[in-house]
Kinemage of the C-alpha trace (Angstrom):
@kinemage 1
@onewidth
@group {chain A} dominant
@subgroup {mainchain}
@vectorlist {calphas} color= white
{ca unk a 1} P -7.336 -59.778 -115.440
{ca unk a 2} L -7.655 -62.978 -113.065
{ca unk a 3} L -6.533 -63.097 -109.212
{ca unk a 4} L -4.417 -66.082 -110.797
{ca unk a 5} L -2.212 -63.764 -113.001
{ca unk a 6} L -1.660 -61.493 -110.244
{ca unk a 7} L -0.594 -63.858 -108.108
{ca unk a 8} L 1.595 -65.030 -110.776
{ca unk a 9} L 2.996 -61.298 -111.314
{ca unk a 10} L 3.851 -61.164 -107.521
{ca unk a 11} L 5.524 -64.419 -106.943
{ca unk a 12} L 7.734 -63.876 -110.220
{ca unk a 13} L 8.778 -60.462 -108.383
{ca unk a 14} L 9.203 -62.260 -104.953
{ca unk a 15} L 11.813 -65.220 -106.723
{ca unk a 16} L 13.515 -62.211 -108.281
{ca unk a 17} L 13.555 -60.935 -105.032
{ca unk a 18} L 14.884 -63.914 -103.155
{ca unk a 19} L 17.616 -64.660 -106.041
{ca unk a 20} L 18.783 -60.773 -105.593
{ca unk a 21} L 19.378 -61.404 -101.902
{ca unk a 22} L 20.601 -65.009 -101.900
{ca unk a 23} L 23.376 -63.705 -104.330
{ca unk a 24} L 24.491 -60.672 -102.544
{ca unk a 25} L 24.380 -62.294 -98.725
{ca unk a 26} L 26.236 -65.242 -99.906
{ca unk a 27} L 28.748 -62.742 -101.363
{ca unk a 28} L 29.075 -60.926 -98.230
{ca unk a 29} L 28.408 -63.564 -95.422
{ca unk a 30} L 31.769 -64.482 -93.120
{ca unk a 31} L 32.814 -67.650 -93.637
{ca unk a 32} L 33.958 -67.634 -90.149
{ca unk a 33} L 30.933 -66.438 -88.851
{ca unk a 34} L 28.599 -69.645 -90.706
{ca unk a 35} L 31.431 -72.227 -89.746
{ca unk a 36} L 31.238 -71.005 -85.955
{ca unk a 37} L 27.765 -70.945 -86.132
{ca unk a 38} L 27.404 -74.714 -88.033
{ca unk a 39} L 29.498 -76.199 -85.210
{ca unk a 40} L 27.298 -74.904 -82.356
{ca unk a 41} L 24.879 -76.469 -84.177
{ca unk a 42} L 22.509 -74.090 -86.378
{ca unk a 43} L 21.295 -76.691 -88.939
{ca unk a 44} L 20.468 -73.366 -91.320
{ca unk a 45} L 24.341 -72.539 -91.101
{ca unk a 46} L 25.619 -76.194 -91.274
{ca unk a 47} L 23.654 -76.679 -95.428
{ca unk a 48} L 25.066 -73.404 -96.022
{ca unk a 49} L 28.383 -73.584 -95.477
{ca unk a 50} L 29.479 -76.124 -98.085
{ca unk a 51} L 27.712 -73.346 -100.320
{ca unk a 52} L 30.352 -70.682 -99.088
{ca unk a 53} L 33.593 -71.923 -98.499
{ca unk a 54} L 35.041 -73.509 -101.413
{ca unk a 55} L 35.014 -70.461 -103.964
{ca unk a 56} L 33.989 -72.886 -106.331
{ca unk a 57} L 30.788 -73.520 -104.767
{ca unk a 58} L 30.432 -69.881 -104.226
{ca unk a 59} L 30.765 -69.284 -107.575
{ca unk a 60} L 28.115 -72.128 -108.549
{ca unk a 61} L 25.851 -70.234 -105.798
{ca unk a 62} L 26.169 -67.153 -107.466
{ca unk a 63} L 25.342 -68.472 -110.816
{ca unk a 64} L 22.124 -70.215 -109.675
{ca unk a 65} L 21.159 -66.926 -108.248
{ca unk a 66} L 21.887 -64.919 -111.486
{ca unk a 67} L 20.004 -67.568 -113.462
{ca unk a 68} L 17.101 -67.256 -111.294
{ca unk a 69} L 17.161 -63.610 -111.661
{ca unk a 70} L 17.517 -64.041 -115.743
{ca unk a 71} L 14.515 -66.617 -115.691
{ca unk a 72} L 11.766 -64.980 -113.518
{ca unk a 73} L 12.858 -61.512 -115.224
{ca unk a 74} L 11.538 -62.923 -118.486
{ca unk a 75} L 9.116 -64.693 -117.307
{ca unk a 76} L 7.551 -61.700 -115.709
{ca unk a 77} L 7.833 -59.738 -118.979
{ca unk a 78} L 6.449 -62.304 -120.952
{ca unk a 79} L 3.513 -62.990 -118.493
{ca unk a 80} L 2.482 -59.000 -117.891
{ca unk a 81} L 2.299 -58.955 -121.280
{ca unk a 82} L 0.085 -61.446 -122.263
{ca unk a 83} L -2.202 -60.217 -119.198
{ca unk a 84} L -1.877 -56.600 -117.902
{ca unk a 85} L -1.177 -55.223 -121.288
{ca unk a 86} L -3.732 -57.538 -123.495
{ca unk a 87} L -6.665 -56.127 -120.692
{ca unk a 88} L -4.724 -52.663 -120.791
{ca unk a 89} L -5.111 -51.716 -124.336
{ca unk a 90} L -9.177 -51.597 -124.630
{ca unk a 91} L -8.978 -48.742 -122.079
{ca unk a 92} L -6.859 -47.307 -123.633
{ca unk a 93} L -8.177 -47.236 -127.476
{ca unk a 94} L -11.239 -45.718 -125.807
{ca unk a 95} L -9.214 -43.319 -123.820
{ca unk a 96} L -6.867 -42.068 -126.411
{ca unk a 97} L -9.087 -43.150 -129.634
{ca unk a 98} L -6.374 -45.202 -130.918
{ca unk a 99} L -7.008 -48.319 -133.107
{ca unk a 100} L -5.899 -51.930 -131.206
{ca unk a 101} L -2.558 -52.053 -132.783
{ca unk a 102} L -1.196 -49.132 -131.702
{ca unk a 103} L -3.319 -49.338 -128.191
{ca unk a 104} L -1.741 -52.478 -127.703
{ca unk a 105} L 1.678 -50.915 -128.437
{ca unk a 106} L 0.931 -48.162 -126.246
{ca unk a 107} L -0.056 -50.025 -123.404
{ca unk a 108} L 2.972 -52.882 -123.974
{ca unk a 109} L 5.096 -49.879 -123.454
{ca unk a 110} L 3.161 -48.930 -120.255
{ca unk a 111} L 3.421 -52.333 -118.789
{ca unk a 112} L 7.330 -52.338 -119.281
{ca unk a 113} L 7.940 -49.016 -117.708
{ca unk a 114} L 5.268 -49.765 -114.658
{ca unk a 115} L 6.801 -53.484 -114.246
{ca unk a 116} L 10.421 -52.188 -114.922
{ca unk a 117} L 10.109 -49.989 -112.237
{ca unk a 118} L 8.504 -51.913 -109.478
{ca unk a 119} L 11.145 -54.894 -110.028
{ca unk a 120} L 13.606 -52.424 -109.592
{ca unk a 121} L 12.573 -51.161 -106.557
{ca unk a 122} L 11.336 -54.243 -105.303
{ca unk a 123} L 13.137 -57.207 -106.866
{ca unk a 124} L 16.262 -55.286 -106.864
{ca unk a 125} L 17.439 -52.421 -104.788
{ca unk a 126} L 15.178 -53.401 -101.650
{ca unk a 127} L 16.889 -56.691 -101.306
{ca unk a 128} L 20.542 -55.818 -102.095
{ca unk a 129} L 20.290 -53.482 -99.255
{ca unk a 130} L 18.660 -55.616 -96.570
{ca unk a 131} L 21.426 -58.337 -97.995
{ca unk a 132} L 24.271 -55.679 -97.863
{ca unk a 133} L 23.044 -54.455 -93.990
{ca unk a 134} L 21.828 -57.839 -92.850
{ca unk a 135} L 24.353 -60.565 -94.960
{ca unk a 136} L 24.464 -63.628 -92.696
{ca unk a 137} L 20.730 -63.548 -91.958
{ca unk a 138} L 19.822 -63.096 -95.416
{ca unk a 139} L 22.109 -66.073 -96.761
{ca unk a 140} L 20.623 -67.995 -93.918
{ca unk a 141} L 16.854 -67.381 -94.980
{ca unk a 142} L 17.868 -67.678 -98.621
{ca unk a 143} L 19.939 -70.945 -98.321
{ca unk a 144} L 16.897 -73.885 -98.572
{ca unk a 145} L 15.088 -72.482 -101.738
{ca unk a 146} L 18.644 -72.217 -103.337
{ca unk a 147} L 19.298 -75.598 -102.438
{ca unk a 148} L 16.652 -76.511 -104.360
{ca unk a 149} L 17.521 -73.881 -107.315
{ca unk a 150} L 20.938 -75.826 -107.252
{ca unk a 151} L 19.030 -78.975 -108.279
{ca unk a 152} L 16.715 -77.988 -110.979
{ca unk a 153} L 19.404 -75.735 -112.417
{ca unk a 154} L 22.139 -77.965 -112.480
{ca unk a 155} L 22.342 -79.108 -116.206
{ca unk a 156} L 22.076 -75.276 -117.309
{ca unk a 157} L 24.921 -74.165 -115.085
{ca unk a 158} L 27.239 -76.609 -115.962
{ca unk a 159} L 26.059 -75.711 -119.766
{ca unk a 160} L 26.910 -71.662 -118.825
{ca unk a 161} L 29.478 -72.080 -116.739
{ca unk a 162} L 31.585 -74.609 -119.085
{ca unk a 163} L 30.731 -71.917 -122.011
{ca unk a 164} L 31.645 -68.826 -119.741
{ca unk a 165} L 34.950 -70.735 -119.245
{ca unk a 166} L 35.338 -71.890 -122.603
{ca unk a 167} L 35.211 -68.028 -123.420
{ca unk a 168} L 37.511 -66.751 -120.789
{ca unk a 169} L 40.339 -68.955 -121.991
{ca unk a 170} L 39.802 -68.570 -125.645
{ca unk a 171} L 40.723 -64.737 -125.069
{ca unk a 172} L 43.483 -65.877 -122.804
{ca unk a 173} L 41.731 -65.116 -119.065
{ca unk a 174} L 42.029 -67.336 -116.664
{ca unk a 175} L 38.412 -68.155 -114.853
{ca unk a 176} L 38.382 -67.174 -111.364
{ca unk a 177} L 35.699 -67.965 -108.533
{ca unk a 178} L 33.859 -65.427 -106.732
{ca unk a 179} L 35.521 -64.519 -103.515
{ca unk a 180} L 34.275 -62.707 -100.135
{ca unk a 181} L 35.415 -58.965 -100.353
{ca unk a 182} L 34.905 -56.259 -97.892
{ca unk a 183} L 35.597 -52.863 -97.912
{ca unk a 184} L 37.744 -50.853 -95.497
{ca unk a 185} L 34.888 -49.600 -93.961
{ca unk a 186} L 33.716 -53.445 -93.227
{ca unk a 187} L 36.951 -54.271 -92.076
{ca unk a 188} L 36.964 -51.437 -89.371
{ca unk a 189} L 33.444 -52.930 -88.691
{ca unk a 190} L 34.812 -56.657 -88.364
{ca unk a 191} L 37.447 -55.487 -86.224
{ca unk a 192} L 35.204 -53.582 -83.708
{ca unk a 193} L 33.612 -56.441 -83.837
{ca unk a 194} L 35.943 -58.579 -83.188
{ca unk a 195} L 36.703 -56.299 -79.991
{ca unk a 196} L 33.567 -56.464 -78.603
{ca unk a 197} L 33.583 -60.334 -79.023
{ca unk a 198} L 36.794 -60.736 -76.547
{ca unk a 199} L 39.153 -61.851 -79.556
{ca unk a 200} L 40.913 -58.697 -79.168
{ca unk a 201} L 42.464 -56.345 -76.992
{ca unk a 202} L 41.503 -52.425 -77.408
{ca unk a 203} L 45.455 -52.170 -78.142
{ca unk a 204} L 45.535 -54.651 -80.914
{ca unk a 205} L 42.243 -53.347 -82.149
{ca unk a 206} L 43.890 -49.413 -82.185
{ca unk a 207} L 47.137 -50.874 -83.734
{ca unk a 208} L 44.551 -52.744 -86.578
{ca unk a 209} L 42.839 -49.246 -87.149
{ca unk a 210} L 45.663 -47.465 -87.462
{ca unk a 211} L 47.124 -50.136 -90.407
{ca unk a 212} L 44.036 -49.958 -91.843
{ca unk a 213} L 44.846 -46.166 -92.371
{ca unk a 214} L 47.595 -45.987 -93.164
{ca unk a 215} L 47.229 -46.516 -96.915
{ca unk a 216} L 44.900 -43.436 -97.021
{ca unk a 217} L 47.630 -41.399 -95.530
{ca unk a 218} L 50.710 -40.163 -97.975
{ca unk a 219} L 54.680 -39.989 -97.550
{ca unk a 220} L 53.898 -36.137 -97.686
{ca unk a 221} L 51.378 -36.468 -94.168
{ca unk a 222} L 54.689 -38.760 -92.558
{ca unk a 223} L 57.605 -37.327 -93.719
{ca unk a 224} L 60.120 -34.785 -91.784
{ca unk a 225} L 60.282 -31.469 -93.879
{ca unk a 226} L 63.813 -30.466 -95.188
{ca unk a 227} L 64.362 -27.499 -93.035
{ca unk a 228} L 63.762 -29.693 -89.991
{ca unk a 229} L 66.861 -32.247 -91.059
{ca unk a 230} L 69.998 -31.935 -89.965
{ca unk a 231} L 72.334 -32.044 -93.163
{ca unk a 232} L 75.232 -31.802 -94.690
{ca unk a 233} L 76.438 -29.930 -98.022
{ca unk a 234} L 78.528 -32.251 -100.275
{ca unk a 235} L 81.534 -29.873 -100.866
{ca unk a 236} L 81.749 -29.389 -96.827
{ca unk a 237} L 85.056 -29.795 -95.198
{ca unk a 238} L 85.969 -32.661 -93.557
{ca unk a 239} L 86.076 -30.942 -90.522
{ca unk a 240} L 82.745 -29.548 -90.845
{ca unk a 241} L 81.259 -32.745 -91.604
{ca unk a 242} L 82.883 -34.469 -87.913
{ca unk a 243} L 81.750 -31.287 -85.986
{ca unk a 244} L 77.588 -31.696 -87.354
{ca unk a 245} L 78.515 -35.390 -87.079
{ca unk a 246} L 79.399 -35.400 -83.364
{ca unk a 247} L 76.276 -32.651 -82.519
{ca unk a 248} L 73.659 -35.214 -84.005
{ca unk a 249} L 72.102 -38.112 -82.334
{ca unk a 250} L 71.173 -39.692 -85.914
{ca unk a 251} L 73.255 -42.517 -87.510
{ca unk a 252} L 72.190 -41.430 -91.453
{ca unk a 253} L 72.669 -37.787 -92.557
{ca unk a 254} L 71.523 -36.775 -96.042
{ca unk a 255} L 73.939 -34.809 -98.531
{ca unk a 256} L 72.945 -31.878 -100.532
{ca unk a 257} L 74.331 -30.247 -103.173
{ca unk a 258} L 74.443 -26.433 -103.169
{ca unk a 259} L 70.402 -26.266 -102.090
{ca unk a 260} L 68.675 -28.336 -99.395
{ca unk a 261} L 66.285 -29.369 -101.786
{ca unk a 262} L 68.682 -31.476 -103.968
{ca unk a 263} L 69.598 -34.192 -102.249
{ca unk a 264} L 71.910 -36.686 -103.700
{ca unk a 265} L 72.698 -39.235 -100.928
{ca unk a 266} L 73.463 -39.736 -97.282
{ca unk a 267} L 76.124 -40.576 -95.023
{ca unk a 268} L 76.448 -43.199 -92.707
{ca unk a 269} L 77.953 -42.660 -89.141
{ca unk a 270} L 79.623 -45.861 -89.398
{ca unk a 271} L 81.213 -45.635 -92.970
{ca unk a 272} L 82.752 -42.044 -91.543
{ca unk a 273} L 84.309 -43.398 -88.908
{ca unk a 274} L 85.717 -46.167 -90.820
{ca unk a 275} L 87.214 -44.481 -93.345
{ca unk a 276} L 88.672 -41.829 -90.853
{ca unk a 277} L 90.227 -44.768 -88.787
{ca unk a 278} L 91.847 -46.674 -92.532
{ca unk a 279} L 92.289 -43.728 -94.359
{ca unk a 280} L 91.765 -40.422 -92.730
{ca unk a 281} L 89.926 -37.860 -93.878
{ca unk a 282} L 88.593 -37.258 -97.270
{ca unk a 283} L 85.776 -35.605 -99.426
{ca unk a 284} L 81.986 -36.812 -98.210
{ca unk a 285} L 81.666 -37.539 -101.904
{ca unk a 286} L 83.615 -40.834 -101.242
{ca unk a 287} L 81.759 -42.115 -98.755
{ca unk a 288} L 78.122 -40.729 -99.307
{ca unk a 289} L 75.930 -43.830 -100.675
{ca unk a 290} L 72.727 -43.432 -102.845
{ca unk a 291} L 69.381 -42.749 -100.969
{ca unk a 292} L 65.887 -43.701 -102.498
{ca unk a 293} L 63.460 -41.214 -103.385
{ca unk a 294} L 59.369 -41.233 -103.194
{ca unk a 295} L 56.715 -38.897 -104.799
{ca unk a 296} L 55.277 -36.729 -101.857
{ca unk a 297} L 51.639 -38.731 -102.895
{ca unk a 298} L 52.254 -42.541 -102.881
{ca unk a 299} L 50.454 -43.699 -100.225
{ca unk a 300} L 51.902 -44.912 -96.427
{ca unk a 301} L 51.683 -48.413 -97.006
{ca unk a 302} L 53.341 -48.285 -100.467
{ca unk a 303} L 56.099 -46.721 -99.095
{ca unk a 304} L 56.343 -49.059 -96.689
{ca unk a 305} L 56.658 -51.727 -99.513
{ca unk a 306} L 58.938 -50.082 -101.452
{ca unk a 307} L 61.859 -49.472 -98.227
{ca unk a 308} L 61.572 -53.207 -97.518
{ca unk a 309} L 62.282 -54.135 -101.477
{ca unk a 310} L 64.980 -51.319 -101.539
{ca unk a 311} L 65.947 -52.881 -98.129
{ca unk a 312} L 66.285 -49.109 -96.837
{ca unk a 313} L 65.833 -47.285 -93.708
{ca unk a 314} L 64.756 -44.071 -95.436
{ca unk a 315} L 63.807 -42.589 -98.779
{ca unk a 316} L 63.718 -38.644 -100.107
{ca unk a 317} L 60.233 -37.381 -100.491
{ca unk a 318} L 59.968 -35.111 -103.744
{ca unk a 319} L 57.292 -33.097 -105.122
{ca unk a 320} L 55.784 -32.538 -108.763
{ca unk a 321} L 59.258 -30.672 -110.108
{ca unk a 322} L 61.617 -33.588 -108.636
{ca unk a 323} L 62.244 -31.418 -105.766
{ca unk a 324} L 63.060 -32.747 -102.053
{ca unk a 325} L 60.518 -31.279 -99.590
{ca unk a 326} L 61.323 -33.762 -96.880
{ca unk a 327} L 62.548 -37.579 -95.751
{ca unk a 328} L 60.261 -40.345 -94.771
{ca unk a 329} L 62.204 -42.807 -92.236
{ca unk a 330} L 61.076 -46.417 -91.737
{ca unk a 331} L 60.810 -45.036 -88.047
{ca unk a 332} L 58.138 -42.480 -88.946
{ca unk a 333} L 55.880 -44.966 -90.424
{ca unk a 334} L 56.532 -47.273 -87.535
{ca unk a 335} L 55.330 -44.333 -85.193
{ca unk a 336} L 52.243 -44.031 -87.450
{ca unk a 337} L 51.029 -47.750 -87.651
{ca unk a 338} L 52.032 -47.929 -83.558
{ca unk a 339} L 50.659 -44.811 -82.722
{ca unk a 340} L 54.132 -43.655 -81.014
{ca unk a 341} L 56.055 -40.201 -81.629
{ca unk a 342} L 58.763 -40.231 -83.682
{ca unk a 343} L 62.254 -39.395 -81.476
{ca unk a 344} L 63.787 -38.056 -84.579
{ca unk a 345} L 63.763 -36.325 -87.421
{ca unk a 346} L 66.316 -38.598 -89.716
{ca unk a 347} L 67.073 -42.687 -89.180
C-alpha cells in the first residue's frame, strides 16, 4: 500500500473530524459570547457570527457539516477498500488458506470493523467532546474551512434542504432551524459565569440558582402538611368558626369534611366578616369557595404555572388515592425561589 493512500486514509478521518466538531461547537457556541467578541474585534469571531445567529444560517451550518461527515465517511470506505483490503487479502489467503474470493471478503470485513472503529473514536467521539468542553474555541478553529464547505456545497444543500422540507410539510411538520440549547447544568455554568464576569451580583446569581431548581423540586418538598394547618370542619358552628377565626393570623382557612384529609374548600377572612356584618351568621357551607388541588409530584415550577392560570393563592396537595396530605401557598414557593422562610403555614 502507497504513503499516498495513507495519507489519503488520514486526511478523510481528519475532515470527518473537523465536520464532527464544526457541527457540535456551532451548536453549542453563545451567540453572545461571538457577538462580544466580533465587536472587540476578533476577525475569527466577526466571519462566524453571521454563521450563528440567524437560525437559518445555523441550520445551513449544520447541514454543511453533516454533508461533510456523509461524504468523507464514504469516501473513506470506498478508498480502504480499494487499498488496505485489496493488499490485505494475499496475507490472508496464505494465512488462513482461503481462495481470493473469500480472502478478499474476509479481509473487506476486517477493513470495515478496523476503519469503523478508529473513525469512531477518532472522527467521532474525540471531537464531540473537545467541541462539547471547549464550544467557542472549536467553532472558532472550525469556522474558515466551513466557509469554504459552504461554497462548494451550496447547490447540494439547497437540493437536501428544499427536499428535507418538501418532506416535512408533506406529512404536515412544520421545518424548524436548529437552535442553541443548553442544559440546566450549562445554565448554572453560564450563570457562574456570568458572576464572575461582574454582570451579576452573588444575590441575583443565588436567586437564578435557586429558579433554576426549582422545577426539580415537587409540591410535596414545598407544601405545609395537613396536621400543621389550622382548619376548620364544614359542619362547625358558627361560633366555632369566629373563635379559630380570631386565634389565626391567616386570611384563607381550608374546610374539611369529617377528616382532615378531605378538603373541600376554604374560607376567606373577608367573605366571613361580610356576611356576618349583611346577614349574620350562617353555615361555613355558604360562604366556603372552591380551592384547587395538585398531585403531591408535579414539579415547583408547574405549580407555580398552574396558581397564576387558576389566579389562586393556594392549591390542596393530594397523593396517589386523591387524598390531601398538605397545602402549597403561592408564599411557600416564593420563600423557595427567594430563599426566605415561610411566616406561615396557610395564605
Amino acid at each position: 500500500m502507497t504513503p499516498t493512500a495513507w495519507a489519503g486514509l488520514a486526511l478523510l478521518i481528519l475532515a470527518n473530524t473537523l465536520y464532527v466538531a464544526a457541527e457540535f461547537g456551532a451548536v453549542g457556541v453563545r451567540r453572545s459570547r461571538v457577538r462580544r467578541m466580533a465587536e472587540d474585534g476578533g476577525w475569527l469571531a466577526a466571519r462566524l457570527l453571521p454563521h450563528v445567529d440567524p437560525p437559518a444560517a445555523l441550520d445551513r451550518y449544520v447541514g454543511a457539516s453533516q454533508i461533510g461527515i456523509t461524504l468523507s465517511s464514504l469516501m473513506l470506505g470506498a478508498l480502504a477498500q480499494v487499498t488496505l483490503g485489496a493488499a490485505l487479502a494475499p496475507t490472508v489467503a496464505d494465512t488462513f488458506t482461503l481462495d481470493a474470493v473469500t480472502a478478499q471478503s474476509v479481509a473487506s470485513v476486517a477493513v470495515l470493523l478496523a476503519l469503523t472503529a478508529a473513525q469512531l473514536v477518532i472522527g467521532e467521539l474525540v471531537p464531540k467532546a473537545i467541541a462539547l468542553q471547549y464550544p467557542t474555541e472549536t467553532a472558532l478553529f472550525t469556522v474558515l474551512p466551513m466557509q469554504a464547505s459552504l461554497r462548494v456545497f451550496a447547490p447540494l444543500l439547497w437540493i437536501l434542504n428544499g427536499s428535507a422540507n418538501f418532506l416535512l410539510r408533506l406529512i404536515g411538520t412544520r421545518p424548524s432551524a436548529h437552535g442553541h440549547l443548553h442544559s440546566p447544568q450549562e445554565i448554572e455554568l453560564l450563570i457562574a459565569e456570568s458572576r464572575d464576569g461582574g454582570l451579576l451580583e452573588p444575590e441575583e446569581q443565588q436567586r437564578l440558582q435557586r429558579a433554576l431548581k426549582l422545577g426539580l423540586r415537587h409540591a410535596r418538598d414545598l407544601m405545609v402538611p395537613v396536621d400543621r394547618l389550622t382548619m376548620v370542619e364544614e359542619s362547625s358552628a358558627f361560633e366555632d368558626v369566629l373563635r379559630t377565626v380570631a386565634a389565626s393570623p391567616f386570611s384563607r382557612i381550608p374546610i374539611y369534611r369529617r377528616h382532615r384529609t378531605q378538603i373541600v374548600g376554604m374560607l376567606r377572612v373577608k367573605d366571613l366578616v361580610d356576611q356576618y356584618i349583611a346577614e349574620g351568621p350562617m353555615p361555613v357551607a355558604r360562604m366556603m369557595r372552591p380551592i384547587g388541588r395538585v398531585s403531591d409530584h408535579v414539579p415547583a415550577d408547574r405549580v407555580i404555572a398552574l396558581l397564576r392560570e387558576q389566579r389562586a393563592h393556594l392549591a390542596v396537595v393530594t397523593d396517589a388515592a386523591g387524598r390531601a396530605i398538605g397545602l402549597v401557598t403561592i408564599q411557600d414557593l416564593l420563600s423557595a425561589l427567594l430563599g426566605t422562610e415561610a411566616k406561615a403555614a396557610t395564605a
